[in-house]
MDTraj code that builds the backbone (N, CA, C; nanometers):
import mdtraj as md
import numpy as np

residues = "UNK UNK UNK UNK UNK UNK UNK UNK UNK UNK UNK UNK UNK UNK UNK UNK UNK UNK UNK UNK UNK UNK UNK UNK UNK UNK UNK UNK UNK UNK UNK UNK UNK UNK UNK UNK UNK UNK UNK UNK UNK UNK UNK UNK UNK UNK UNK UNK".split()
xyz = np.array([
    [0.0836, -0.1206, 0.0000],
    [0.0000, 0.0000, 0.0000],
    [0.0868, 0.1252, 0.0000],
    [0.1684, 0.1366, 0.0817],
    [0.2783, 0.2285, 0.1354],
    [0.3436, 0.2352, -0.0549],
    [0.3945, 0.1582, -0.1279],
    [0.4927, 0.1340, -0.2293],
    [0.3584, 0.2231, -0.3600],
    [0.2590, 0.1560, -0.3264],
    [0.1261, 0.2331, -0.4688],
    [0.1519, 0.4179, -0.4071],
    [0.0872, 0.4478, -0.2762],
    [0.0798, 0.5895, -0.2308],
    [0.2543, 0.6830, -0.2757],
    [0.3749, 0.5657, -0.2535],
    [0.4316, 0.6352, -0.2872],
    [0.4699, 0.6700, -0.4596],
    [0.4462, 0.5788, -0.5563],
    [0.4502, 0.5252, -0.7083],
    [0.3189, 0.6583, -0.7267],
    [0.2324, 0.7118, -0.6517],
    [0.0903, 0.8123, -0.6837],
    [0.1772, 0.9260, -0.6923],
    [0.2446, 0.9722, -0.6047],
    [0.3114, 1.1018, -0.5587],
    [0.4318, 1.1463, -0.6115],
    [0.4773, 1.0665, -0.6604],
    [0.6151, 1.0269, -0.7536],
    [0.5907, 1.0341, -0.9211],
    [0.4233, 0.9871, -0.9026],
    [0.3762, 1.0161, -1.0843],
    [0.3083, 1.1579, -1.0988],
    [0.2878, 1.2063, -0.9850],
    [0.2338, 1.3356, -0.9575],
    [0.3437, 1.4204, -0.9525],
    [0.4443, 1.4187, -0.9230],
    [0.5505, 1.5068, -0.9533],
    [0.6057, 1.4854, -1.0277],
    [0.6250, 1.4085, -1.1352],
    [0.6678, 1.3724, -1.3013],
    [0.5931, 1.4337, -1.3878],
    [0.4731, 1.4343, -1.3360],
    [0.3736, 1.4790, -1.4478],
    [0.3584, 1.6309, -1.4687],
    [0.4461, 1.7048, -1.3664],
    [0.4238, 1.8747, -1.4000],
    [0.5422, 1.9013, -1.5376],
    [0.6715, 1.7786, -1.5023],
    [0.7850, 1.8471, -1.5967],
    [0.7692, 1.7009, -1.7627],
    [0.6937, 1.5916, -1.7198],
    [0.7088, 1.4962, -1.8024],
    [0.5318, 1.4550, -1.8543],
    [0.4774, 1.5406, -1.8708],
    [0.3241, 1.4809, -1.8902],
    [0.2611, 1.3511, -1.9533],
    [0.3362, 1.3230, -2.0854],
    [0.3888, 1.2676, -2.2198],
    [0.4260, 1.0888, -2.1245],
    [0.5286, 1.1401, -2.0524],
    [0.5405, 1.0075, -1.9517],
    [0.4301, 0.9515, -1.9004],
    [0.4089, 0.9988, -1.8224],
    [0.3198, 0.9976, -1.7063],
    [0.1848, 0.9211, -1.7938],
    [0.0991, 0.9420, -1.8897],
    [0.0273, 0.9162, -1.9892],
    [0.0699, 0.7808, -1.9962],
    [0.1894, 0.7759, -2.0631],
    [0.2257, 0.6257, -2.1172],
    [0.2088, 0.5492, -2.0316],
    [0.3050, 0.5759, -1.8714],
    [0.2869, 0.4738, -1.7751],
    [0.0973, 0.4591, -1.7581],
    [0.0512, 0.5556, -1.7444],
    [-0.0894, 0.5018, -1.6717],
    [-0.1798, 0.4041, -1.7788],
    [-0.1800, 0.4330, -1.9420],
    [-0.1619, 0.3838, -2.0196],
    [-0.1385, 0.2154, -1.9901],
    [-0.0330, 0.2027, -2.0119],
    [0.0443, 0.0802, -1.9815],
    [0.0075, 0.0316, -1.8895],
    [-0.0320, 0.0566, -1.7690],
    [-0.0621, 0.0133, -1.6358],
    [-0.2195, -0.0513, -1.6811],
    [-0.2566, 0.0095, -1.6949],
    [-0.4174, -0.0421, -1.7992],
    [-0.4612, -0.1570, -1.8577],
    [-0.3405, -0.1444, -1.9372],
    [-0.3605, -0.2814, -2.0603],
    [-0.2716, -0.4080, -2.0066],
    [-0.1930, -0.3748, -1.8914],
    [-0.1918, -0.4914, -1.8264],
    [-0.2542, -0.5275, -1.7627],
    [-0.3442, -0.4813, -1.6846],
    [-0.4567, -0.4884, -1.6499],
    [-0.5414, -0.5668, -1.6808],
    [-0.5814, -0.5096, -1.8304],
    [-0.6787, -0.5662, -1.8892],
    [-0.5639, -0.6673, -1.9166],
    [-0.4670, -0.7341, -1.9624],
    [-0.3986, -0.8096, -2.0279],
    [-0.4588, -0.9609, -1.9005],
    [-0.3784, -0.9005, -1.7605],
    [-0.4194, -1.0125, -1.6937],
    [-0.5871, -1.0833, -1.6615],
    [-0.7013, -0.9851, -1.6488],
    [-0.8340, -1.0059, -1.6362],
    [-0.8379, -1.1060, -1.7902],
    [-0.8259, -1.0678, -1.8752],
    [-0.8371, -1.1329, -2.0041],
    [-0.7866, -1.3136, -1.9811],
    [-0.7173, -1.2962, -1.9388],
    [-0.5868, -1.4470, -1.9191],
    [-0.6486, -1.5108, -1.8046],
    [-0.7180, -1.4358, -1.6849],
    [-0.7694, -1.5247, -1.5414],
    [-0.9270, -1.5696, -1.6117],
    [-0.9680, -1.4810, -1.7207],
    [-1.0725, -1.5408, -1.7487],
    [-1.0828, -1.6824, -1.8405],
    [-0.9719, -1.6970, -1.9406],
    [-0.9729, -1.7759, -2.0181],
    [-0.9244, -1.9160, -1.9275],
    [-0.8858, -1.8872, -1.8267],
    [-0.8617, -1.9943, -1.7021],
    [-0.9912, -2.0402, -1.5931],
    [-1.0952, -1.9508, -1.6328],
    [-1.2134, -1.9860, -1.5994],
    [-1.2333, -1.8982, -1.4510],
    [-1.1465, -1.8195, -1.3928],
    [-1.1738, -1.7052, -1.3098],
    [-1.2339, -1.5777, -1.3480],
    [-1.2955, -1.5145, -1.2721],
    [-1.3315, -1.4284, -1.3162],
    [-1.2792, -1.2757, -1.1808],
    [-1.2880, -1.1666, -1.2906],
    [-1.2695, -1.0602, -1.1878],
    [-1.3823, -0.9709, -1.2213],
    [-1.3791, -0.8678, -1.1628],
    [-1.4890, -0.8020, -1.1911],
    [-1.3948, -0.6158, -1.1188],
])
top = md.Topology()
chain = top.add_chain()
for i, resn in enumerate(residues, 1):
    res = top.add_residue(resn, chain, resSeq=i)
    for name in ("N", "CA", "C"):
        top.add_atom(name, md.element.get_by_symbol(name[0]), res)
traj = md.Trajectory(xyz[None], top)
């Protein structure tokens, strides 16, 4: 929990001088996301 709050505050101060970044990562963070829900489902789990 401590490691996400600090990865929030750390993308929050990237994002005043790197916006362009910041985009990609959250981006990216997403479609793995979706990458893994996709894969637990075809294993017959589900998330929601």
């Amino acid at each position: 929990m401590c490691t996400a709050l600090r990865l929030h505050a750390n993308l929050k101060l990237l994002e005043k001088d790197h916006p362009v970044v910041v985009e990609l990562v959250v981006q990216y963070s997403q479609l793995a996301h979706i990458r893994e829900v996709e894969a637990a489902q075809q294993m017959g789990l589900s998330f929601y």
